[in-house]
N, C-alpha and C positions, 0 to 999 in steps of 0.2 A: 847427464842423460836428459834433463827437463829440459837445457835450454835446446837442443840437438831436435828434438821432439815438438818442442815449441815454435822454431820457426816454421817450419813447414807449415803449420796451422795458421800462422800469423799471414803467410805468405799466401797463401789459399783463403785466406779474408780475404786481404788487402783485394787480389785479382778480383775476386767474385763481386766485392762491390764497385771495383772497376767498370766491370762488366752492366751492374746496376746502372751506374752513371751512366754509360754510357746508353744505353736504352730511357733512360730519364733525357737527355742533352735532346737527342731525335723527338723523343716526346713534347717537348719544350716546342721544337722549331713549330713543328707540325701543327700542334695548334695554333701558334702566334701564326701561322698563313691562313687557315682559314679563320680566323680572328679580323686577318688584314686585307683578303685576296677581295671583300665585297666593295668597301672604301677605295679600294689602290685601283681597281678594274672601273668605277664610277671616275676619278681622277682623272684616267688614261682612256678616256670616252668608249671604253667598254659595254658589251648589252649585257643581260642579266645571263641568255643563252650562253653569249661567249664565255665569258669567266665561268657557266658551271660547267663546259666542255674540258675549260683545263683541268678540272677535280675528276672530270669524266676518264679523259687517255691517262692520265696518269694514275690513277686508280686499276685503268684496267692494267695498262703496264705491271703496278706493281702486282696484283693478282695472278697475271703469268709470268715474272719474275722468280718470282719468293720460292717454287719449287723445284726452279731450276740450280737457286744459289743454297737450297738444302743439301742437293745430292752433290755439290761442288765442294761445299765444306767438307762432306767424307772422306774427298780426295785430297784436297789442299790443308784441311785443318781450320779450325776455328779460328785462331786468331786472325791469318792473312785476311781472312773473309769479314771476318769483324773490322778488320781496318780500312778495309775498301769500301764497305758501307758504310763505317763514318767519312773516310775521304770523299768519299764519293758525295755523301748529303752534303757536305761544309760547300764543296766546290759546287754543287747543283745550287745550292741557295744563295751563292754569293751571286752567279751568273743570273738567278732569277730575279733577286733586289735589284740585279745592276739594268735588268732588261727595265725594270718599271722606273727606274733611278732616268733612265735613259730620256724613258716616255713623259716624265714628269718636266722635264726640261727642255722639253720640245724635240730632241734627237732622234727619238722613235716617235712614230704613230701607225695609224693604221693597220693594215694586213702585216706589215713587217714586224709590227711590236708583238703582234698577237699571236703570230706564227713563231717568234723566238720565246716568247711566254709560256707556249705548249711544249716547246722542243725544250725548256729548259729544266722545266717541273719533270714533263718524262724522262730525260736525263736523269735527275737525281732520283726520281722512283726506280728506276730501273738500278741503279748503282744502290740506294740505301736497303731498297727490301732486301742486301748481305746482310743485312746486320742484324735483324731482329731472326734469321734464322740462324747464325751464329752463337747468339746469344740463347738461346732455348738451346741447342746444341749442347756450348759450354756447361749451362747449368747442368743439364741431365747428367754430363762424364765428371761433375764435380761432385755431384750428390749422392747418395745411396737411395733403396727404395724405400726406405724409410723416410726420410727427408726429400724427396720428390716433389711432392705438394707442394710444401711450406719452400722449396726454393722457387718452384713455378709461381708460387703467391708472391714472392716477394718481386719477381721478374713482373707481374700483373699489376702491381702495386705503384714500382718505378712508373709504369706506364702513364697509369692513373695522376700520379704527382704531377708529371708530365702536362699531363691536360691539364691541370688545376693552376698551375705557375705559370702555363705560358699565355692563357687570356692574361692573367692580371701582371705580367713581364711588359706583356704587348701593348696593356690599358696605361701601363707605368710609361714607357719610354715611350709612347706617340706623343709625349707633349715634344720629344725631339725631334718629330717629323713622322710621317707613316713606313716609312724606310727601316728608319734606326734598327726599331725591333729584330728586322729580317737578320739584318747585319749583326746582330748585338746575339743570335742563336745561334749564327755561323762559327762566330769566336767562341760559344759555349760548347759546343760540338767538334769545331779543331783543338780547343784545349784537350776535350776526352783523350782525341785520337792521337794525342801526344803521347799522355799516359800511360794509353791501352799499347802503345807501339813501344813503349819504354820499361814499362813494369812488367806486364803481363807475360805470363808462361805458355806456352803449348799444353793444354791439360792430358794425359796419358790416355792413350788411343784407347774404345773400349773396343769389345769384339762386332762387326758389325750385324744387328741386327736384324733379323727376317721382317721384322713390320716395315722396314722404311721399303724393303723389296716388293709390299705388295701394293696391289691397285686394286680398290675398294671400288666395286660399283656406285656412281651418285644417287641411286635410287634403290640401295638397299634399305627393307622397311624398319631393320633394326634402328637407324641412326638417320634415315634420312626425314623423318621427321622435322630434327632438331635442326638439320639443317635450313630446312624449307624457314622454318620460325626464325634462326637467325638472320637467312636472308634476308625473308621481309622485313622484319623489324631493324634491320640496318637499310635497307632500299628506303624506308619512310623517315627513318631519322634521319637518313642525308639529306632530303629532298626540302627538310627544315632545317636545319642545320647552315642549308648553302646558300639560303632566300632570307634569313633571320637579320642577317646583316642589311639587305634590302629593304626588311622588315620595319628595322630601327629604325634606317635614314629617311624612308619616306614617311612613316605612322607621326614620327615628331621632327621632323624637318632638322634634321645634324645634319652638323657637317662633315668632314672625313675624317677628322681626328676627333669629334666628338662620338662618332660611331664607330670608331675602331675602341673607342674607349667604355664606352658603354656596351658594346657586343663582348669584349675583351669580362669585362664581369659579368655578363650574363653566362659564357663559358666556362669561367673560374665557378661560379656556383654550381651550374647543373653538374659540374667533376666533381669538387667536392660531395654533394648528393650522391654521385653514386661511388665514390670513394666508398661513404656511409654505408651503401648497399651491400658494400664487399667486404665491407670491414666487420659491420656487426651484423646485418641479416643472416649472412651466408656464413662468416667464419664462426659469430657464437651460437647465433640461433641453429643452425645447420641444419637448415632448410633441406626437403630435397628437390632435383631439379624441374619436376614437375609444378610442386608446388611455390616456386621463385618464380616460375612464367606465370602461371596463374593468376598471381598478384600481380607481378608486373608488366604483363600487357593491359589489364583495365588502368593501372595509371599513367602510363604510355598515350592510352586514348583519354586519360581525361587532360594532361596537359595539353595535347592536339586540341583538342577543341575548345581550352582555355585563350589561346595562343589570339586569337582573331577577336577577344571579350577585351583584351588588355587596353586599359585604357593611362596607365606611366607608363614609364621607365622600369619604374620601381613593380609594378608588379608584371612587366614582363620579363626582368630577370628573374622575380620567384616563379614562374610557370615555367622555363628552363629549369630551374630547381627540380620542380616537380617531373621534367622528364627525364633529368638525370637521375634521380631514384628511381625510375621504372626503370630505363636503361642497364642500372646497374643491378638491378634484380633478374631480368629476362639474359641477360648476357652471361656473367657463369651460370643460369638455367640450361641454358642450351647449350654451352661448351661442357658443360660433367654429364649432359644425360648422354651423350653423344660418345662419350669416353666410357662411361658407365654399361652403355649399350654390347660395350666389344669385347674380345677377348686379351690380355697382355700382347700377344702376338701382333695385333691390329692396331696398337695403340698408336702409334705411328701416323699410319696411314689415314686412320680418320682424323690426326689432327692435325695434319694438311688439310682436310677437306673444310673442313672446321674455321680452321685458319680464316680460309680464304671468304665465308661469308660476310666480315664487314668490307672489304676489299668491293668484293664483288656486289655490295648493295650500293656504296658507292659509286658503284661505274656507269651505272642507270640514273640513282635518285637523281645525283646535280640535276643530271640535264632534261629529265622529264618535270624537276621542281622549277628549275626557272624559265621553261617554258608556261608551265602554270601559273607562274608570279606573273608572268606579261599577261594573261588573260583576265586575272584580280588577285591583288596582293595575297587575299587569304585563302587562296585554293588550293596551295600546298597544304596546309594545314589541315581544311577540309579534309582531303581525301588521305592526308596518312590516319586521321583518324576513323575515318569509314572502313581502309584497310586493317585496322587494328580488330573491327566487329570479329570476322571470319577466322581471324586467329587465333581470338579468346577461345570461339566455341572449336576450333581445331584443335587448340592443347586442351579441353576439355575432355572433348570426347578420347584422345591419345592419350590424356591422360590414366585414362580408368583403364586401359588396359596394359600401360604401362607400368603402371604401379604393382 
């Protein structure tokens, strides 16, 4: 009777951290690009505008994606949809290395490189954002409500590793070219989707729920708050985030693999930091999510306005530090107050909405940040930290009646 008993359990690991992996591999690639995309787009005589347009369409891509391949899993089932978003990123990124592979050898240039560089990044956005709704799917019809949290944390978590491994993957193997990397994520991400296509089970259908049915007003005052805070606070971190690499190369004169390599651990720190954040702010202290933004928007704006002081290397990887612990404090602040705000029924529906605020901070920041970097290197910086003023004292005052 124990062994009979026992697989199933064994069997429902194994898939589950399948499924981990697989949201870790996407996590990987993702940051090893923009780790790479500011080096590889300087190579390939790129402006600072262009390259943040690609982060731009493919950002928004994935933001109206993602809720399309939600309600598709209901129909087709998790796994199919899980596979197709890793197929989907493996073969978008191989096409994307291969378009800059092209441009680095003279084969591509100009409008034609540039225009297969957008089409190829949108391509894999469009096809990956299956997977990270798949995989929140999965998790849910595997967990009980008791264990809800703690498997969402650990799906958060995956993520987070993700960030942290793939700067310093990226910083590791650019001594083999600024290419490798790309290539060397691909083959981490077709390995998943081997496994996920080989092991993995169809998890047992639940009933479907009334929350995914509804549509939530964007400017309901229960939740839209938090939305607005996440937005901007991802609309300003892209907007650094996209120019940092520009940052590096011009502030101490690297070269492209010295700057994919030094931005590659300036990356790997600020994750780890807000690994930190998730790990012991919010899980033991347990914070709540008023009081996470609170803190972490004034350190938000003090690394902004560190950022333009740095006079190493060395200490502008620690002011990245410093804004991946803000980062990672305002970020489950405003995804649990937001959840926190609703009813069971709604749960759903706000966190698609939710969802989509770093998506959609992105799809602005690049390209309003490297428009600013062409005007003076350190005006992104500037102004994400002046936007940072108004938000403090907006979760302030939302705060007290929140509470």
């Amino acid at each position: 009777m124990t062994s009979t008993t026992s697989l199933p359990t064994l069997a429902s690991k194994l898939s589950s951290r399948l499924v981990l992996f697989s949201v870790l591999a996407t996590g990987i690639g993702q940051s090893m690009t923009f780790a790479l995309l500011a080096p590889l787009g300087r190579e390939v005589s790129l402006g600072e505008v262009q390259i943040g347009l690609i982060i731009t369409c493919s950002s928004l891509v994935f933001t109206l994606t993602s809720p399309v391949w939600g309600r598709t899993c209901d129909r087709w089932g998790r796994k199919p949809v899980l596979l197709l978003g890793m197929f989907g990123y493996t073969f978008g990124c191989i096409m994307f290395a291969s378009v800059f592979l092209f441009g680095l050898k003279g084969l591509l240039s100009g409008m034609t490189l540039y225009l297969l560089a957008i089409f190829s990044r949108v391509l894999m956005a469009s096809l990956m954002s299956a997977a990270p709704s798949a995989a929140s799917a999965y998790i849910a019809d595997t967990t009980t409500t008791e264990q809800r949290v703690a498997g969402m944390g650990r799906l958060g978590a995956a993520r987070t590793l993700g960030a942290i491994l793939g700067p310093a993957l990226s910083g590791l193997f650019a001594v083999f070219g600024l290419l490798a990397p790309l290539y060397i994520a691909a083959g981490i991400t077709l390995l998943s989707s081997i496994l996920v296509a080989v092991v993995l089970k169809e998890p047992p259908r639940t009933a479907f729920r009334t929350a995914t049915k509804l549509k939530l007003k964007l400017f309901d005052e229960r939740y839209f708050p938090y939305i607005l805070i996440g937005f901007l606070t991802f609309f300003a971190f892209s907007m650094m985030s996209q120019t940092i690499g520009f940052y590096f190369q011009d502030r101490f004169a690297l070269d492209g693999r010295a700057t994919a390599q030094a931005i590659g651990m300036g990356m790997m720190v600020s994750a780890v930091m807000s690994f930190f954040s998730q790990a012991y702010l919010v899980s033991r202290l347990k914070m709540k999510p008023i009081r996470l933004m609170n803190l972490g928007l004034p350190v938000l704006m003090l690394g902004y306005a560190l950022l333009p002081l740095a006079g190493s290397i060395a200490v502008l990887i620690a002011i990245l530090g410093i804004l991946g612990l803000g980062l990672g404090m305002v970020s489950p602040g405003f995804t649990a107050g937001a959840s926190l705000s609703v009813g069971p029924e709604e749960q759903g529906a706000v966190g698609g909405l939710i969802s989509a605020c770093p998506a959609g901070g992105f799809v602005l920041g690049p390209l309003v940040g490297t428009s600013m970097y062409q005007i003076h290197p350190t005006l992104p910086y500037l102004c994400a930290c002046v936007l940072m003023l108004p938000l403090i004292i907006y979760a302030k005052r939302f705060g007290r009646s929140a509470i």
